[in-house]
C-alpha positions as CSV (number, residue, x, y, z in Angstrom):
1,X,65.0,-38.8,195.1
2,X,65.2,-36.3,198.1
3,X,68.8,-36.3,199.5
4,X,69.8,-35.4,203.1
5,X,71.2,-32.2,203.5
6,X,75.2,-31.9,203.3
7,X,77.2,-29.1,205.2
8,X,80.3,-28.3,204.5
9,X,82.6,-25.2,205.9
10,X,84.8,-24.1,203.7
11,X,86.6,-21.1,205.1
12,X,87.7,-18.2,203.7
13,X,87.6,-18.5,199.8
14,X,87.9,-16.1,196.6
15,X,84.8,-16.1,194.4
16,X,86.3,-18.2,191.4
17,X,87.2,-21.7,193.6
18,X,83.7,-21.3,195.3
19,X,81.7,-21.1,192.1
20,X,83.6,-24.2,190.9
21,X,82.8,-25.9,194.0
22,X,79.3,-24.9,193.6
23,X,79.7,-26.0,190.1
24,X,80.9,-29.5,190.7
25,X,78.3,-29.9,193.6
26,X,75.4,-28.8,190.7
27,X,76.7,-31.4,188.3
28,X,77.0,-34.3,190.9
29,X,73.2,-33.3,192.0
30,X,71.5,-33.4,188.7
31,X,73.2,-36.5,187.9
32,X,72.4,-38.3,191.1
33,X,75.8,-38.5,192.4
34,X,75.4,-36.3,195.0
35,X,73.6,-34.8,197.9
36,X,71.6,-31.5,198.5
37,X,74.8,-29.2,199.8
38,X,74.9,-26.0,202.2
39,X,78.4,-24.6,201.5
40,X,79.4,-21.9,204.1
41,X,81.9,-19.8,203.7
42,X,83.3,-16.0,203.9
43,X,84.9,-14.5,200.9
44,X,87.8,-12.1,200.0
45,X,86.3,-8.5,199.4
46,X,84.5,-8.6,196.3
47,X,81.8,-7.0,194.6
48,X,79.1,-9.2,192.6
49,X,76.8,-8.2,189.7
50,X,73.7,-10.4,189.5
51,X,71.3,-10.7,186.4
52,X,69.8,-7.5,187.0
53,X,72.1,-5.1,187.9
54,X,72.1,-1.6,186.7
55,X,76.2,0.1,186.0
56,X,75.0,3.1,187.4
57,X,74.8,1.0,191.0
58,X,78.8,0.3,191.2
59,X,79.3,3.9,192.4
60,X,83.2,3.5,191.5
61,X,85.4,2.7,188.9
62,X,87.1,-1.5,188.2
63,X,90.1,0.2,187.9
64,X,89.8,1.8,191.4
65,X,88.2,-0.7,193.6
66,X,90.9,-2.9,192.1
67,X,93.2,-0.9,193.7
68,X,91.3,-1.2,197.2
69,X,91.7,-5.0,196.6
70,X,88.2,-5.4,195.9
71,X,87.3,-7.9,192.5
72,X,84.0,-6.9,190.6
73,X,82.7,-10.0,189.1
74,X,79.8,-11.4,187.3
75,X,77.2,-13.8,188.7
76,X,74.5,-15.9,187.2
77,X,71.9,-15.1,190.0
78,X,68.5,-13.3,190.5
79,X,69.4,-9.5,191.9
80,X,71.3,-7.3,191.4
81,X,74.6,-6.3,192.7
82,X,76.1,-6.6,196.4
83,X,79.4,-7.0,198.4
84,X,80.7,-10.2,200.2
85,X,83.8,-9.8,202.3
86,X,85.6,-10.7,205.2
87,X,82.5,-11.0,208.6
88,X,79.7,-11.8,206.6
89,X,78.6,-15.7,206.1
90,X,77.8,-16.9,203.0
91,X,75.3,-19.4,202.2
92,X,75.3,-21.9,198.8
93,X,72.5,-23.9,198.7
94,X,72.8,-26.7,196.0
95,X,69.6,-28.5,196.8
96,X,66.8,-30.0,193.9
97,X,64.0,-28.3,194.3
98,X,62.3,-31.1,191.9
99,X,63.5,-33.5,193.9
100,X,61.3,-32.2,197.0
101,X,57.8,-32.0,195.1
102,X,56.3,-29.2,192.8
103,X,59.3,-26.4,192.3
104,X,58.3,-22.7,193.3
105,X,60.9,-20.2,192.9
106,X,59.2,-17.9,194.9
107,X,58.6,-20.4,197.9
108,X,62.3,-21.5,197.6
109,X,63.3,-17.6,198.4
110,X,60.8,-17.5,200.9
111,X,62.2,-20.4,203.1
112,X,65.4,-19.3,202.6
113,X,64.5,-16.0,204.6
114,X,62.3,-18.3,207.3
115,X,65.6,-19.9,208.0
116,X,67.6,-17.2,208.1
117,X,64.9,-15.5,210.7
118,X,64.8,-18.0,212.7
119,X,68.5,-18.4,213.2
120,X,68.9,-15.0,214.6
121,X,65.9,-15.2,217.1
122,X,68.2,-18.1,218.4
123,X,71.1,-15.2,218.6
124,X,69.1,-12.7,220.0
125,X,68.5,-10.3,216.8
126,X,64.4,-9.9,215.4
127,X,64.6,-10.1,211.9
128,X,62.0,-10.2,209.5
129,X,60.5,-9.3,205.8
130,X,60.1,-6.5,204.1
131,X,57.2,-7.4,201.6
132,X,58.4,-7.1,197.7
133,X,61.5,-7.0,198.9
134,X,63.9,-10.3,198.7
135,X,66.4,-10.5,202.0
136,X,66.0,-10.5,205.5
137,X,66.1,-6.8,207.7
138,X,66.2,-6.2,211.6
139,X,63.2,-5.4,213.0
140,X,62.4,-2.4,214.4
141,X,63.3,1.7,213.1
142,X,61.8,3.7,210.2
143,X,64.3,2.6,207.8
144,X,64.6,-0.8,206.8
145,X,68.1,-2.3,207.9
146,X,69.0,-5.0,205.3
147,X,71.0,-7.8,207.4
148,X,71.0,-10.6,204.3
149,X,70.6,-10.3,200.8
150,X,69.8,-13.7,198.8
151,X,69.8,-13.8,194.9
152,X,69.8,-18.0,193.2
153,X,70.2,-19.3,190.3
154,X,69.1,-22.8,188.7
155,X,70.2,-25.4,186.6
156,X,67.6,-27.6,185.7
157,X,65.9,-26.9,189.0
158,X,69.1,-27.4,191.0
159,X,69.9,-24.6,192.9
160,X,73.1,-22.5,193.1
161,X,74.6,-19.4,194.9
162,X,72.3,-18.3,198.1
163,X,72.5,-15.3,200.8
164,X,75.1,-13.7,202.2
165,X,74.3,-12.6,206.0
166,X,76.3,-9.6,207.5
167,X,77.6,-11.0,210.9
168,X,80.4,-9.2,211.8
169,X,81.2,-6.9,209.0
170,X,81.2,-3.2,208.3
171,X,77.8,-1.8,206.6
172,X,80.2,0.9,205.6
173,X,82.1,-1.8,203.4
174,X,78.6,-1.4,201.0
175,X,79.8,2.3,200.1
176,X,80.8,1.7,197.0
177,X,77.6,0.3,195.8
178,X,73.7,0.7,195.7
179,X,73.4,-2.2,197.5
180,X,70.9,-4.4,195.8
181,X,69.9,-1.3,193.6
182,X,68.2,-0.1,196.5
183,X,69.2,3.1,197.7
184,X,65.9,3.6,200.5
185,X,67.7,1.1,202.1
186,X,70.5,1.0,205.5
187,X,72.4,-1.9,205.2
188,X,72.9,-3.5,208.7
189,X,74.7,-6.4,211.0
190,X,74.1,-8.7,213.8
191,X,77.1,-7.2,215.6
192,X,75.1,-4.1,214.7
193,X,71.8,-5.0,216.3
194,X,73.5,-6.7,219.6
195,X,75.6,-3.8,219.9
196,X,78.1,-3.5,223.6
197,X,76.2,-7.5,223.7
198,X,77.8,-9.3,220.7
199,X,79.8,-12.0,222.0
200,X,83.5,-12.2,220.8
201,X,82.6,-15.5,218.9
202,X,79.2,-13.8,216.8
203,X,80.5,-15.4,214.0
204,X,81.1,-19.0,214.8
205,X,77.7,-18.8,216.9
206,X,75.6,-17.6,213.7
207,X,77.5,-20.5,211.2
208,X,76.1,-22.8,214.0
209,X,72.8,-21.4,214.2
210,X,72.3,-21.0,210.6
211,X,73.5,-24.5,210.0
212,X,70.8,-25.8,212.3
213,X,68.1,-24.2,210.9
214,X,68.6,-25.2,207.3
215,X,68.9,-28.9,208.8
216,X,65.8,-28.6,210.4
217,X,64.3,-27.6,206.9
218,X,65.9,-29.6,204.1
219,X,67.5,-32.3,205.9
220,X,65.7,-35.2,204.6
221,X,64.1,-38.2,207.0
């Protein structure tokens, strides 16, 4: 049965309580004790590894981005590795994909960057596609400017993890990576592309926006 679509704002969290919350959320969804879920929240620095991420893309040792107080930790999602950390908004989507007719993968990815793009024409900021390339970048330049990277996972066609859009934080923060193993790429942020025109509350506007346009997609009748 197709569920409305739950938000919930969690703050700032570390990586382990937000995969248990994603965790519980999953199991409450495949057994029909719950509803499709958009957890925002921002995380502690950390450094994820999804299913297909090379070691010679974490460009410094555990031991010393430890010492930076950044965590490296495994994920089970599509991509490959990335950074989360304190100005960029991160997106869980628990949602059943079965649920909602014939499950595409591939379709699922692609509304998830349609969503994204439209919240930031809302904010002021193009965005769009590159094509075989998962994420959203700002329009306009040579060089792609990566903005939001998305990487999923599934149990039993419940979806977990999501995107992680840079609002407010530091491309420099990706330095320590190849950021999604690509190393063509810039990586960019909203208070990037607005530039002297950000407003001071960039973040709290995006959550908003971002919130609205999942709504408008998965929030059921």
């Amino acid at each position: 049965m197709v569920a409305p679509l739950h938000v919930e704002w969690l703050g700032r969290i570390a990586w382990a309580p937000a995969l248990e919350a994603q965790r519980k959320r999953v199991e409450a969804r495949r057994a029909g004790a719950g509803p499709d879920t958009l957890l925002l929240l921002e995380h502690p620095p950390v450094i994820t590894l999804g299913r297909r991420s090379d070691p010679a893309h974490l460009l410094e040792s555990r031991a010393a981005l430890a010492a930076r107080g950044i965590e490296v930790v495994e994920a089970a999602r599509g991509g490959s590795v990335t950074y989360h950390g304190p100005g960029q908004l991160v997106g869980y989507l628990v949602i059943d994909l079965a649920a909602r007719g014939a499950p595409d993968v591939h379709r699922f990815l692609r509304a998830i960057e349609a969503d994204l793009i439209a919240a930031l024409a809302t904010l002021g900021v193009a965005a769009r596609r590159v094509p075989g390339r998962t994420g959203v970048f700002a329009a306009g330049g040579d060089r792609p400017r990566k903005i939001a990277s998305i990487g999923i996972g599934l149990r039993g066609w419940v979806s977990f993890h999501g995107f992680a859009l840079n609002v407010t934080l530091d491309p420099r923060d990706f330095a320590p990576i190849v950021p999604c193993g690509l190393a063509d790429i810039e990586m960019g942020s909203l208070a990037r592309e607005l530039g002297a025109g950000a407003p001071a509350d960039l973040f709290e506007r995006t959550r908003a926006a971002v919130a609205k346009a999942c709504l408008a997609r998965w929030d059921a009748p």
